[in-house]
mmCIF file as Biopython writes it, N, C-alpha, C and O atoms, coordinates in Angstrom:
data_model
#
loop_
_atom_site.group_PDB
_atom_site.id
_atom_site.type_symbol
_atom_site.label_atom_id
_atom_site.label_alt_id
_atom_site.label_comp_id
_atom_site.label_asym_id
_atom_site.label_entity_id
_atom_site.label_seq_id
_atom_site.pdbx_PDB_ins_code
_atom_site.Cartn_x
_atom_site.Cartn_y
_atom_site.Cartn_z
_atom_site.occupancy
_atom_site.B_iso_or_equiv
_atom_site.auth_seq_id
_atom_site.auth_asym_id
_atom_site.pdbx_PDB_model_num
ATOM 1   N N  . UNK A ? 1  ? 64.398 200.653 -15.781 1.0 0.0 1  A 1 
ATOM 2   C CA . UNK A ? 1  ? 64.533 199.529 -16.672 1.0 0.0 1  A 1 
ATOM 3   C C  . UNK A ? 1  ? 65.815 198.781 -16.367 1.0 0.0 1  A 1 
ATOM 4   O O  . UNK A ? 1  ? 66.884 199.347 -16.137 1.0 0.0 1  A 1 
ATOM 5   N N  . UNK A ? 2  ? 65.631 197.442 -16.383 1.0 0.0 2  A 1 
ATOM 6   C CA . UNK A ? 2  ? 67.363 196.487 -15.921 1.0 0.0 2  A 1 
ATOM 7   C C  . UNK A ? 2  ? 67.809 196.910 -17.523 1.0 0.0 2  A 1 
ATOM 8   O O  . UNK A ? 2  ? 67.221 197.378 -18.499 1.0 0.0 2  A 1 
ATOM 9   N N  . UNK A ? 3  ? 69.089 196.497 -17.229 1.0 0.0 3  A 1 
ATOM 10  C CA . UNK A ? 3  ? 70.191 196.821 -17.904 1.0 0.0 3  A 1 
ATOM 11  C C  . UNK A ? 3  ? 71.063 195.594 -18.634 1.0 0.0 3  A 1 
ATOM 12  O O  . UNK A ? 3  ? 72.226 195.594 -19.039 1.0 0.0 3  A 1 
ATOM 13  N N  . UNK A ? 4  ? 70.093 194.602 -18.639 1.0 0.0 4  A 1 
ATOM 14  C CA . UNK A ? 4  ? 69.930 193.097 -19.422 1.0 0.0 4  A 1 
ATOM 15  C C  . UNK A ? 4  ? 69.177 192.627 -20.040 1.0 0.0 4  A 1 
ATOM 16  O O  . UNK A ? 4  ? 68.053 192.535 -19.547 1.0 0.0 4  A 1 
ATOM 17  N N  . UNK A ? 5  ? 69.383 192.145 -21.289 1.0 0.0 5  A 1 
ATOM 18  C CA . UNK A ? 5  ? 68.242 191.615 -22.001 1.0 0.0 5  A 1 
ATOM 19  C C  . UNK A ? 5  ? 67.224 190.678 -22.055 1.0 0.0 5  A 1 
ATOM 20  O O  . UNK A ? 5  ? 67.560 189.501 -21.929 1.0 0.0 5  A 1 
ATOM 21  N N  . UNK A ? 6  ? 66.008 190.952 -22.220 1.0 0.0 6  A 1 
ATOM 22  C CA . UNK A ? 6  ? 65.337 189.193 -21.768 1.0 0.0 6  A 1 
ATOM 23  C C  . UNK A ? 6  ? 66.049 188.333 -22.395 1.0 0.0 6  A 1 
ATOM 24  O O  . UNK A ? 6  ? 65.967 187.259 -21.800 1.0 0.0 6  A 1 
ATOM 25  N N  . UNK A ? 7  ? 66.638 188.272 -23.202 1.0 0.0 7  A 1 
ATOM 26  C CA . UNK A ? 7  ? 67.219 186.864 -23.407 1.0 0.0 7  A 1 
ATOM 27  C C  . UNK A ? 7  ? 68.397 186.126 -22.330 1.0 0.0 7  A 1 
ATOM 28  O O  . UNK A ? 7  ? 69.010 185.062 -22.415 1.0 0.0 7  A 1 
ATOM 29  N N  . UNK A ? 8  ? 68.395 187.011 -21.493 1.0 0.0 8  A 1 
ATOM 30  C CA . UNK A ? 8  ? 69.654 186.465 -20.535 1.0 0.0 8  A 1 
ATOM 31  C C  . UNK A ? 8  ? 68.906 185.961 -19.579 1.0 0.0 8  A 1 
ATOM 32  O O  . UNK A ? 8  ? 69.469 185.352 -18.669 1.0 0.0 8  A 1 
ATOM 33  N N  . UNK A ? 9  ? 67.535 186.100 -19.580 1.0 0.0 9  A 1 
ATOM 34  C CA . UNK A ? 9  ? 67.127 185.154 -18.664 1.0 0.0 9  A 1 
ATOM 35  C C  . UNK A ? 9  ? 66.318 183.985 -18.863 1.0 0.0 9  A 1 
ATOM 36  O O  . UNK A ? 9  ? 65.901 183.243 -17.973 1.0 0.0 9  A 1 
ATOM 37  N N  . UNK A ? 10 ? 66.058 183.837 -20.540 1.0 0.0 10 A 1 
ATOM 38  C CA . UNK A ? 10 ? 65.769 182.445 -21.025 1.0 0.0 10 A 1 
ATOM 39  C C  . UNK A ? 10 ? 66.883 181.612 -21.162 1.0 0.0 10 A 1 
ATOM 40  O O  . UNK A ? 10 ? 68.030 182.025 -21.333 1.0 0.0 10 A 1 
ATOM 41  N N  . UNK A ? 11 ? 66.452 180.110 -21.064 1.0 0.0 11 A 1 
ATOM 42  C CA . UNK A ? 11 ? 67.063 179.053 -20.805 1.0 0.0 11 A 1 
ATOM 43  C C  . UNK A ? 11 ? 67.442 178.744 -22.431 1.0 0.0 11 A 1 
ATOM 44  O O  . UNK A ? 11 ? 66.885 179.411 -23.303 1.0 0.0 11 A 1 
ATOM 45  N N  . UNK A ? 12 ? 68.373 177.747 -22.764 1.0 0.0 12 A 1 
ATOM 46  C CA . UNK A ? 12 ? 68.375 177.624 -23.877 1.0 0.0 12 A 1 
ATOM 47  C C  . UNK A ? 12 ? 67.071 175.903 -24.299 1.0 0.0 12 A 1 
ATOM 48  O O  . UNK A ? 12 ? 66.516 175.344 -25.245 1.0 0.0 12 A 1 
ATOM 49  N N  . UNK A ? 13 ? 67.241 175.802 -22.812 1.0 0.0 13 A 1 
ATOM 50  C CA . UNK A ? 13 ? 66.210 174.431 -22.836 1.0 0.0 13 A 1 
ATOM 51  C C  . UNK A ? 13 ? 65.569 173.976 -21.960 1.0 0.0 13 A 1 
ATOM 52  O O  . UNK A ? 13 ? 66.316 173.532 -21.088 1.0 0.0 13 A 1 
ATOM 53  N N  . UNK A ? 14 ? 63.903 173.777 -21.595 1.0 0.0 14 A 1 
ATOM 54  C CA . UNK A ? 14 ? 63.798 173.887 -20.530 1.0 0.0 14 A 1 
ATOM 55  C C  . UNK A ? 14 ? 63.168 172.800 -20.656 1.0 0.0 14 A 1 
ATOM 56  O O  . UNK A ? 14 ? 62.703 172.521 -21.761 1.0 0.0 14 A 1 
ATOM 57  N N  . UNK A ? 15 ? 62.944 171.642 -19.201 1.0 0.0 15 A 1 
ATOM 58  C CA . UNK A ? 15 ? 62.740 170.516 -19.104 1.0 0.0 15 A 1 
ATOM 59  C C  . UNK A ? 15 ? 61.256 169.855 -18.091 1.0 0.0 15 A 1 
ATOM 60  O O  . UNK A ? 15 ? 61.252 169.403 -16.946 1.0 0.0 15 A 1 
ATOM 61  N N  . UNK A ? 16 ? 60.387 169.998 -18.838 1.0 0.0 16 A 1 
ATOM 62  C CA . UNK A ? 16 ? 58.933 169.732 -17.888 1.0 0.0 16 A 1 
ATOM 63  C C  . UNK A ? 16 ? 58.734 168.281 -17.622 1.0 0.0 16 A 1 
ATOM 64  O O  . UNK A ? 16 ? 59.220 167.384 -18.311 1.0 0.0 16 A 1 
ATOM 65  N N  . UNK A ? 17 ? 58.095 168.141 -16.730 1.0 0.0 17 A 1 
ATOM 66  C CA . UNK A ? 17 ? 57.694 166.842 -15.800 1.0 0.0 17 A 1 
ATOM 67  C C  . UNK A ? 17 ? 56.107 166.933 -16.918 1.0 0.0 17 A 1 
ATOM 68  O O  . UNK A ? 17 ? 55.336 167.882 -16.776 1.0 0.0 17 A 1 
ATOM 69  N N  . UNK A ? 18 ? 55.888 166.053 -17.749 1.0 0.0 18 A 1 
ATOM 70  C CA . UNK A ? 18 ? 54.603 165.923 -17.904 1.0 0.0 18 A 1 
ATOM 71  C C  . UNK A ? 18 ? 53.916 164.967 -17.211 1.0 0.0 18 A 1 
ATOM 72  O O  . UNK A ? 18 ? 52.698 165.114 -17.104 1.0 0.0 18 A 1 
ATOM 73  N N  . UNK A ? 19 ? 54.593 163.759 -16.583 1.0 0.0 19 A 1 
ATOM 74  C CA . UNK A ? 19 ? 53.626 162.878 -15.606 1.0 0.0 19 A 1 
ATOM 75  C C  . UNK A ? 19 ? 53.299 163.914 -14.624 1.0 0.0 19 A 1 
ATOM 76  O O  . UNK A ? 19 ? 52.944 163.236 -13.660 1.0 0.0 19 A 1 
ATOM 77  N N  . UNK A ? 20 ? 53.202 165.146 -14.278 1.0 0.0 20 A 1 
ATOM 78  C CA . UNK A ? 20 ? 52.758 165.353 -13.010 1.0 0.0 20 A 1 
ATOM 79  C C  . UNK A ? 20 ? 51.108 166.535 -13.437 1.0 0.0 20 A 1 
ATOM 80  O O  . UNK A ? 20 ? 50.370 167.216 -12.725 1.0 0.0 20 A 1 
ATOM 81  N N  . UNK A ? 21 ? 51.161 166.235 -14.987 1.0 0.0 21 A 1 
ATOM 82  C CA . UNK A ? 21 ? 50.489 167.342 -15.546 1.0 0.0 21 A 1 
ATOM 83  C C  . UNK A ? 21 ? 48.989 167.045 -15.285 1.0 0.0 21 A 1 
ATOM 84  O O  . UNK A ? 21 ? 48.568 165.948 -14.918 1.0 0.0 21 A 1 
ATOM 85  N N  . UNK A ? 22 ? 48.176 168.227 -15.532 1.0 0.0 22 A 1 
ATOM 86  C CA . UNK A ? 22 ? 46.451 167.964 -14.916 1.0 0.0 22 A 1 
ATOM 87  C C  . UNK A ? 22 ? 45.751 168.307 -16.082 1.0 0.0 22 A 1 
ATOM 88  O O  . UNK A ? 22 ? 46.127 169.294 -16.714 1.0 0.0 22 A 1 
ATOM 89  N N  . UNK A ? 23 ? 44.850 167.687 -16.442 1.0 0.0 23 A 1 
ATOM 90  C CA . UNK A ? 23 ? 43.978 168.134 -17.730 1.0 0.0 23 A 1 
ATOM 91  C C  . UNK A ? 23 ? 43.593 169.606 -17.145 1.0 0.0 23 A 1 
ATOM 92  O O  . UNK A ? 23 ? 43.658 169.899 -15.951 1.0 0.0 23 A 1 
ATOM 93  N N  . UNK A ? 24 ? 43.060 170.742 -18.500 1.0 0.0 24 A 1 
ATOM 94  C CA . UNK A ? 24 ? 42.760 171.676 -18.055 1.0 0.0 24 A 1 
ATOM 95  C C  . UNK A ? 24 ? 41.300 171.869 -17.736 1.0 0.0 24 A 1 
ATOM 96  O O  . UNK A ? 24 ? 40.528 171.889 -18.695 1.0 0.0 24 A 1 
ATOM 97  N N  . UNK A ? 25 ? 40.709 172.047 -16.246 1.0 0.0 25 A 1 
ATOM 98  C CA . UNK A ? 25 ? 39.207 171.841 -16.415 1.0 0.0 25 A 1 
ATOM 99  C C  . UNK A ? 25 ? 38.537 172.938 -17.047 1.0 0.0 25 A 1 
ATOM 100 O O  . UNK A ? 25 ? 37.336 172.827 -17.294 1.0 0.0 25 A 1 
ATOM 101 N N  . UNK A ? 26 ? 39.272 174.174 -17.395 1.0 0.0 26 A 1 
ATOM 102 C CA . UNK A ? 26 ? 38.446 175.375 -17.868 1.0 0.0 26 A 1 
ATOM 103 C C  . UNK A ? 26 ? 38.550 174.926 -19.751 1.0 0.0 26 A 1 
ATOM 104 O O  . UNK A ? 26 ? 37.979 175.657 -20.560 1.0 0.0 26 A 1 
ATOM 105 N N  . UNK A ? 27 ? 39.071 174.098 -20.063 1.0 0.0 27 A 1 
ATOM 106 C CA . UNK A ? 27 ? 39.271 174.137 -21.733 1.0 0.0 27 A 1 
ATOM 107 C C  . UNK A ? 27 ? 38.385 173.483 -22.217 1.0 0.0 27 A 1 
ATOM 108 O O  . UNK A ? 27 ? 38.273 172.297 -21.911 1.0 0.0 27 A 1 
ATOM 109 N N  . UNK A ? 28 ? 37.395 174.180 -23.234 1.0 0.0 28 A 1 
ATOM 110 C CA . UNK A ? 28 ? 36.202 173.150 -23.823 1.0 0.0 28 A 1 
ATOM 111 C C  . UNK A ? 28 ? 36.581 172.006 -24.032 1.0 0.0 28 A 1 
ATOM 112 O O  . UNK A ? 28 ? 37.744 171.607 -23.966 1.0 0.0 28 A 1 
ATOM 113 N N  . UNK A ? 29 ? 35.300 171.182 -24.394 1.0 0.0 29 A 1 
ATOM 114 C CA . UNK A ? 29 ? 36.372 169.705 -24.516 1.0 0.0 29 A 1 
ATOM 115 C C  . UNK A ? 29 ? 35.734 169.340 -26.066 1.0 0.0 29 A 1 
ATOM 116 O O  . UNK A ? 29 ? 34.522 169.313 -26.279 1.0 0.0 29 A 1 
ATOM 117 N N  . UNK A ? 30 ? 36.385 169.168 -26.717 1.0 0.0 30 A 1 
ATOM 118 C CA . UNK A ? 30 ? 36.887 169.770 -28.580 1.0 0.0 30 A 1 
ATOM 119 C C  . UNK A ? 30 ? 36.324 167.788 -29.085 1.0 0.0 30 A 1 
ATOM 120 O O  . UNK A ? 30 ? 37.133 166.862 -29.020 1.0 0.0 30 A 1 
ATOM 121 N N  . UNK A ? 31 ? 35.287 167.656 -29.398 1.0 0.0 31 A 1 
ATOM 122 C CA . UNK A ? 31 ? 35.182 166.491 -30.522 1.0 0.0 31 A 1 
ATOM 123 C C  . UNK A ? 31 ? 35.379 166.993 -31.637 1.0 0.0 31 A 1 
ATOM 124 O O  . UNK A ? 31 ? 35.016 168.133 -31.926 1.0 0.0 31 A 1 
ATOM 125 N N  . UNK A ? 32 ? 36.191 165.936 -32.688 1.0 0.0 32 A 1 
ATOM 126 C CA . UNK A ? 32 ? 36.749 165.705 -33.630 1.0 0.0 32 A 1 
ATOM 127 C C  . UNK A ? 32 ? 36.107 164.352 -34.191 1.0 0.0 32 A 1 
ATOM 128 O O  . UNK A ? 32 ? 36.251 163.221 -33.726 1.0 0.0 32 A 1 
ATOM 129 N N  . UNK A ? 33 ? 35.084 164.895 -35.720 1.0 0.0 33 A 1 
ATOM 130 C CA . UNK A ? 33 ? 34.518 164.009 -36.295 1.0 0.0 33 A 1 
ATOM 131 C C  . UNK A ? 33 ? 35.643 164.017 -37.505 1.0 0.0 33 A 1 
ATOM 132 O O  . UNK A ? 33 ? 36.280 164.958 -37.980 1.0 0.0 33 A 1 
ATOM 133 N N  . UNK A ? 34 ? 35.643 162.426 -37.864 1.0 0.0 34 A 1 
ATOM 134 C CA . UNK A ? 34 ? 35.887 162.786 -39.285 1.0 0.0 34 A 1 
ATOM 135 C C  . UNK A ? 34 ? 34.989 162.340 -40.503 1.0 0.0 34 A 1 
ATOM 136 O O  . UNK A ? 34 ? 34.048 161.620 -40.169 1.0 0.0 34 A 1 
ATOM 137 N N  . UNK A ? 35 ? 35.095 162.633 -41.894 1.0 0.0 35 A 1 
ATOM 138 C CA . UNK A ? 35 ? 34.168 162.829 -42.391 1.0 0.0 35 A 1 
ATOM 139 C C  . UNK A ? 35 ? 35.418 162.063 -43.171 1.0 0.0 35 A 1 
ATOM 140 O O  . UNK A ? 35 ? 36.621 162.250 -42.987 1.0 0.0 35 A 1 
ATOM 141 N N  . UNK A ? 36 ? 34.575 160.850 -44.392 1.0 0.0 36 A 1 
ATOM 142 C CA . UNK A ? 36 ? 35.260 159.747 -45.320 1.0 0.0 36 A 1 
ATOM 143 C C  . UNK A ? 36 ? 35.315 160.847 -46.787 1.0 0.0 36 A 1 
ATOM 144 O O  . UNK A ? 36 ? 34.392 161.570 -47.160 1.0 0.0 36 A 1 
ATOM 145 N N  . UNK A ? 37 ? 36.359 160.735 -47.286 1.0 0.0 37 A 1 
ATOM 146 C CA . UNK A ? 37 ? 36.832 161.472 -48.404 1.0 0.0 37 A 1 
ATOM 147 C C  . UNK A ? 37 ? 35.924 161.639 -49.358 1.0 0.0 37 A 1 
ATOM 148 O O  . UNK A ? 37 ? 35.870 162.841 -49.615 1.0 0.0 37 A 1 
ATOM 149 N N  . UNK A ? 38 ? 35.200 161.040 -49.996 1.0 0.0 38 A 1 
ATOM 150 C CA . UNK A ? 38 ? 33.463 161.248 -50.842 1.0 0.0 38 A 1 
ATOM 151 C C  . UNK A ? 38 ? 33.014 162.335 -50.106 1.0 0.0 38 A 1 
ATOM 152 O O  . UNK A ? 38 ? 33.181 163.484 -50.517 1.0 0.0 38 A 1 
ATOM 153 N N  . UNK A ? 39 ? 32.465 162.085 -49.068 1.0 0.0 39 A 1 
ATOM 154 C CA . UNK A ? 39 ? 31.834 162.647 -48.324 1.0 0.0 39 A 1 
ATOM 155 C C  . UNK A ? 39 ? 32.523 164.659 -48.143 1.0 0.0 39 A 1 
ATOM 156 O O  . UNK A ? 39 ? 32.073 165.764 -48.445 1.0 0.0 39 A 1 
ATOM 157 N N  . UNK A ? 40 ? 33.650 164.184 -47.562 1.0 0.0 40 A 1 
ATOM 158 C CA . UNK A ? 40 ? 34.166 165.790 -47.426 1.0 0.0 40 A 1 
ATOM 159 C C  . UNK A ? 40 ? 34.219 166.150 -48.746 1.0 0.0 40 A 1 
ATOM 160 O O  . UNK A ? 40 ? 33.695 167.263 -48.701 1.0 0.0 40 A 1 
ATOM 161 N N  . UNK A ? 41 ? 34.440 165.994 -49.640 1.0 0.0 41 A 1 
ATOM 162 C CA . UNK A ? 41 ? 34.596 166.677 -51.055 1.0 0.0 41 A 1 
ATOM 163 C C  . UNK A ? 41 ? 33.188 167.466 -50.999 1.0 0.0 41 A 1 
ATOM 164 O O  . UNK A ? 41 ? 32.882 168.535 -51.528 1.0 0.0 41 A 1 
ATOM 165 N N  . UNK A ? 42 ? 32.638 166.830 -50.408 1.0 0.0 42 A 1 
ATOM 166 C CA . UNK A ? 42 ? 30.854 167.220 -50.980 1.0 0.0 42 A 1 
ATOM 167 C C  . UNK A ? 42 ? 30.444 168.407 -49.684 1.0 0.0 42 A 1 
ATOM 168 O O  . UNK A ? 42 ? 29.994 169.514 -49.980 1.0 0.0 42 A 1 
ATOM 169 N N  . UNK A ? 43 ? 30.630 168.066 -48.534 1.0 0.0 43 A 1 
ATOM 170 C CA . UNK A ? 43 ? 30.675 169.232 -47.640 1.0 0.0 43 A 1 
ATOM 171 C C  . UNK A ? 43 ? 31.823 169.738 -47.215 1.0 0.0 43 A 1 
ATOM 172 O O  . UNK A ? 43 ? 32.487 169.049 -46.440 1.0 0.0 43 A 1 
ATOM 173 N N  . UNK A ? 44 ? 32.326 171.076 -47.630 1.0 0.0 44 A 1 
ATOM 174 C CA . UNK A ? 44 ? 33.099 171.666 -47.275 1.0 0.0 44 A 1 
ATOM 175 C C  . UNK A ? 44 ? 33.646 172.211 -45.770 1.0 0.0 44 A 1 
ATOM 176 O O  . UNK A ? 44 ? 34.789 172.459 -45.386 1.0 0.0 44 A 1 
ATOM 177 N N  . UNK A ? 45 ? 32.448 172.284 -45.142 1.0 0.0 45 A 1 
ATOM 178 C CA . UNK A ? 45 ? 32.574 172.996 -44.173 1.0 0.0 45 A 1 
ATOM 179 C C  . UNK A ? 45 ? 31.719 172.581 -43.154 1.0 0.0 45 A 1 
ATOM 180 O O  . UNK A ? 45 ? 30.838 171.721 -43.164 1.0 0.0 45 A 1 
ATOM 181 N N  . UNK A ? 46 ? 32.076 173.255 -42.351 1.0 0.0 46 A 1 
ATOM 182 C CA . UNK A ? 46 ? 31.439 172.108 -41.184 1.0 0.0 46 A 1 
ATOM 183 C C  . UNK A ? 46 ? 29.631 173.096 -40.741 1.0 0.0 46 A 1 
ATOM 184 O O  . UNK A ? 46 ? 28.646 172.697 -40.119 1.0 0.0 46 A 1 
ATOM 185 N N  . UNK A ? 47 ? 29.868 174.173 -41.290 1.0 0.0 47 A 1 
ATOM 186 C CA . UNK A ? 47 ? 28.318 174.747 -41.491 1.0 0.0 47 A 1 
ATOM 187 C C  . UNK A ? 47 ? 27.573 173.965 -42.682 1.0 0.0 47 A 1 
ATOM 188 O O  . UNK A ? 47 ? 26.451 173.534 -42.420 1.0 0.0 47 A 1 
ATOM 189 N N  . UNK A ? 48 ? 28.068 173.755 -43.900 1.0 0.0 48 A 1 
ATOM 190 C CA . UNK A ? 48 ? 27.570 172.802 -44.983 1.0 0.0 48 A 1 
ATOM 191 C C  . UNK A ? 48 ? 26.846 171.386 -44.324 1.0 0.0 48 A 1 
ATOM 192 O O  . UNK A ? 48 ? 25.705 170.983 -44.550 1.0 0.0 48 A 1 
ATOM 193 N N  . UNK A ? 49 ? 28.011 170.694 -43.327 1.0 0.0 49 A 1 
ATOM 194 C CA . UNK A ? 49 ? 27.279 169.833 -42.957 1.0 0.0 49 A 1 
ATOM 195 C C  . UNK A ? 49 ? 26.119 169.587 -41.539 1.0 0.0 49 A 1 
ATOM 196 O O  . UNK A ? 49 ? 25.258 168.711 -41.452 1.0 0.0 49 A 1 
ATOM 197 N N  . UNK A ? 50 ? 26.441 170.641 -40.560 1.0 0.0 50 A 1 
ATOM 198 C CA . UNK A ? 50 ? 25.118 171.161 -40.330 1.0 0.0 50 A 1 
ATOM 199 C C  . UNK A ? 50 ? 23.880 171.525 -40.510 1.0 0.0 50 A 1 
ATOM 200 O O  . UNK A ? 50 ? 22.953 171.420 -39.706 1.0 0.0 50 A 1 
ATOM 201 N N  . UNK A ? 51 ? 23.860 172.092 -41.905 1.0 0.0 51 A 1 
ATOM 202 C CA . UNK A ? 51 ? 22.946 172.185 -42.808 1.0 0.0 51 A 1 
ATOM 203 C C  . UNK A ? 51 ? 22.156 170.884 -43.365 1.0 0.0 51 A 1 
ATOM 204 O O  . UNK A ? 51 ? 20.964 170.596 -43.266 1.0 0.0 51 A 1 
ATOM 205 N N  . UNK A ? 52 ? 22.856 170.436 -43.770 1.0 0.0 52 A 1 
ATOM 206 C CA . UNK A ? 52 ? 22.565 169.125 -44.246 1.0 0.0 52 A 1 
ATOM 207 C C  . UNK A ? 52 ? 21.860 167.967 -42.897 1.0 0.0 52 A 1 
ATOM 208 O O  . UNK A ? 52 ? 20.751 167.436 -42.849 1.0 0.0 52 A 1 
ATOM 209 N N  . UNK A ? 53 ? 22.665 167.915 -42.227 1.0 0.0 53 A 1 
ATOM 210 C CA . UNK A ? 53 ? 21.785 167.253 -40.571 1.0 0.0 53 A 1 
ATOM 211 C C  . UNK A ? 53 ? 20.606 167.744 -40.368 1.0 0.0 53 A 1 
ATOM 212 O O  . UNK A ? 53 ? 19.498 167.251 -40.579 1.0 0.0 53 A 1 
ATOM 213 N N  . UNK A ? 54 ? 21.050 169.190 -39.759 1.0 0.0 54 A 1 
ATOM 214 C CA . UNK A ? 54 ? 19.608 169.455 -39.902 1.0 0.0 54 A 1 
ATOM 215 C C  . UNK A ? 54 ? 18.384 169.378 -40.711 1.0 0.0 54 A 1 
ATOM 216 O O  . UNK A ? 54 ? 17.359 169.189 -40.057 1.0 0.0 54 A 1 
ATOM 217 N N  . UNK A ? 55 ? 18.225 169.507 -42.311 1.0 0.0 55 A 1 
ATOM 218 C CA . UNK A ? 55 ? 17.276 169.435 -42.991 1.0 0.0 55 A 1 
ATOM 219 C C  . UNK A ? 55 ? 16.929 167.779 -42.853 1.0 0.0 55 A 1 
ATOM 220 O O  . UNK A ? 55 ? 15.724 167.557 -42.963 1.0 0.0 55 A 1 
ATOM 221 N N  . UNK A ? 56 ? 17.805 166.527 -42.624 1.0 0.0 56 A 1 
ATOM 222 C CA . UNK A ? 56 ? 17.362 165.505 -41.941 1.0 0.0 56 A 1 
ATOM 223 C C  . UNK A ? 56 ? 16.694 165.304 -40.991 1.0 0.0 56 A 1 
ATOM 224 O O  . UNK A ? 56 ? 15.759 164.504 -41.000 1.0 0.0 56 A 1 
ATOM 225 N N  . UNK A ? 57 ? 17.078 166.057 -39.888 1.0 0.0 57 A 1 
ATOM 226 C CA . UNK A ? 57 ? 16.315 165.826 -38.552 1.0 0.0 57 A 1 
ATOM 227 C C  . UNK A ? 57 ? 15.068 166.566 -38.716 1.0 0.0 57 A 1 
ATOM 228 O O  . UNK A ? 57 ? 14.235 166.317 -37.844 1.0 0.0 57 A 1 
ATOM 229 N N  . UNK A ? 58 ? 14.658 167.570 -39.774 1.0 0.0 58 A 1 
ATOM 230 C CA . UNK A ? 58 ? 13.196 167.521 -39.933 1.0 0.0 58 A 1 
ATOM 231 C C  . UNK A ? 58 ? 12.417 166.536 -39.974 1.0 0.0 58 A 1 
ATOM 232 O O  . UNK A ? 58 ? 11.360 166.500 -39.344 1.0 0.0 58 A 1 
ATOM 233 N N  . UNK A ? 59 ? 12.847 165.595 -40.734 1.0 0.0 59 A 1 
ATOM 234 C CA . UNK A ? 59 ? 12.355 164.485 -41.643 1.0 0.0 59 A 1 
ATOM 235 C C  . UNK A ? 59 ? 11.733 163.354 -40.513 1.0 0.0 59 A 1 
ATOM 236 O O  . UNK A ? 59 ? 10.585 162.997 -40.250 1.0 0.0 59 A 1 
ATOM 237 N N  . UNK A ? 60 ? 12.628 163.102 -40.160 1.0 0.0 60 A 1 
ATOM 238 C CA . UNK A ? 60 ? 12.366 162.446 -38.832 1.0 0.0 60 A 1 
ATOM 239 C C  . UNK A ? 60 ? 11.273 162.458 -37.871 1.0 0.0 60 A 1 
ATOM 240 O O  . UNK A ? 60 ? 10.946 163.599 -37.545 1.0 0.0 60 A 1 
ATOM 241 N N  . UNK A ? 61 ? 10.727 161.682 -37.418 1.0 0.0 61 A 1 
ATOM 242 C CA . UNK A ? 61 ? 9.336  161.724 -36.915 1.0 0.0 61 A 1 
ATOM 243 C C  . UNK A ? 61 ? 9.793  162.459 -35.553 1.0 0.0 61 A 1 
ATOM 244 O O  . UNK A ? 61 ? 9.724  163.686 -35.482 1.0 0.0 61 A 1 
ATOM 245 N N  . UNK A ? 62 ? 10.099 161.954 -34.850 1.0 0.0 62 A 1 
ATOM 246 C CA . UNK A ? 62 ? 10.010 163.005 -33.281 1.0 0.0 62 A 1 
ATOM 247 C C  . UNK A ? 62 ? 11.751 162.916 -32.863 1.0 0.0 62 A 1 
ATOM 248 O O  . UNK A ? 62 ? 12.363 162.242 -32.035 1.0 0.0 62 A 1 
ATOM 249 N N  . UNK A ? 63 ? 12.279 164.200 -34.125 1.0 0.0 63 A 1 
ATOM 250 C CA . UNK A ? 63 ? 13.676 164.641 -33.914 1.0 0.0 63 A 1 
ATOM 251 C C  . UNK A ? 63 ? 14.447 164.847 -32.453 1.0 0.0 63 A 1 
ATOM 252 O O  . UNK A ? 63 ? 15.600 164.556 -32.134 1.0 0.0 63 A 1 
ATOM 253 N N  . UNK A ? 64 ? 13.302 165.498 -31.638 1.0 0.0 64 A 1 
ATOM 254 C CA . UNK A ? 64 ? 13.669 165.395 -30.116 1.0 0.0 64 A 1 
ATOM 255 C C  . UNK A ? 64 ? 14.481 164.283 -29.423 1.0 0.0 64 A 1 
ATOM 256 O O  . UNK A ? 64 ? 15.188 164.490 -28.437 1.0 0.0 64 A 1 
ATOM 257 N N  . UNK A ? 65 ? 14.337 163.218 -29.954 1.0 0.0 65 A 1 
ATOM 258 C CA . UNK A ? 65 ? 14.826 162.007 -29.391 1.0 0.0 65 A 1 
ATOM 259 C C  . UNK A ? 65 ? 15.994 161.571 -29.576 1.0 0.0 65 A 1 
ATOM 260 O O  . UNK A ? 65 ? 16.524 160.709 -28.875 1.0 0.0 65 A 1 
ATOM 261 N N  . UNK A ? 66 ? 16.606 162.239 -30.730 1.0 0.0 66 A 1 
ATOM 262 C CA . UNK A ? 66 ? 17.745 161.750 -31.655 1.0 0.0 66 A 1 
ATOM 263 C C  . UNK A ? 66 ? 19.043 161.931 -30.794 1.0 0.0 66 A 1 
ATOM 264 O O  . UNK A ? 66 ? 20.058 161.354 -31.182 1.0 0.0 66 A 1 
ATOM 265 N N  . UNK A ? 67 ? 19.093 162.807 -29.478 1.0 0.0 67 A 1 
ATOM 266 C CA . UNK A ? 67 ? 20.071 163.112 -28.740 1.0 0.0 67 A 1 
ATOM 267 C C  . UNK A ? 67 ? 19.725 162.155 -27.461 1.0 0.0 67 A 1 
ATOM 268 O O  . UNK A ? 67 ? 20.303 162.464 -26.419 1.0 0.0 67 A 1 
ATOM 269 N N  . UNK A ? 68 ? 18.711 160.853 -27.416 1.0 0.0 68 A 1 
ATOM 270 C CA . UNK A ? 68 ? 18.597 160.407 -26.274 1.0 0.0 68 A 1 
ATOM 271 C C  . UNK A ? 68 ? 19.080 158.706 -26.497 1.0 0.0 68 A 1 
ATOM 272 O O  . UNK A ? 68 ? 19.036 157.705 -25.782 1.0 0.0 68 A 1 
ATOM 273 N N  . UNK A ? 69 ? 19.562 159.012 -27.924 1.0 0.0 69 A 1 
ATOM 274 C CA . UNK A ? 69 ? 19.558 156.794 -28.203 1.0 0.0 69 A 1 
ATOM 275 C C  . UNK A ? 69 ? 21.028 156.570 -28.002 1.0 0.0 69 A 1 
ATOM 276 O O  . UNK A ? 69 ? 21.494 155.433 -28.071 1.0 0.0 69 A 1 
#
């Protein structure tokens, strides 16, 4: 075992180049809906409003399509 602490080999500040930075291609890529304040009061959760879509897209004559407009 060394005979120094990790802290003697952190910086007190360290200084990154972000112009040289690369999106990450392995990181899902995260949509962010938002939902108007009426509205979220009423679905809590984002399974609540799944729920709710879906029992719509029954309704709907040929739901299949709804991911093609």
């Amino acid at each position: 075992m060394s005979d120094h602490t990790e802290t003697e080999d952190l910086l007190s500040e360290y200084n990154f180049d972000y112009s040289k930075a690369k999106p990450n291609r392995f990181a899902l890529k995260v949509v962010n809906i938002t939902l108007d304040e009426d509205v979220a009061k009423v679905f809590t959760s984002s399974e609540a409003v799944n729920k709710a879509l879906r029992a719509i897209l029954t309704a709907l004559p040929d739901s299949r399509m709804i991911g093609h407009i």
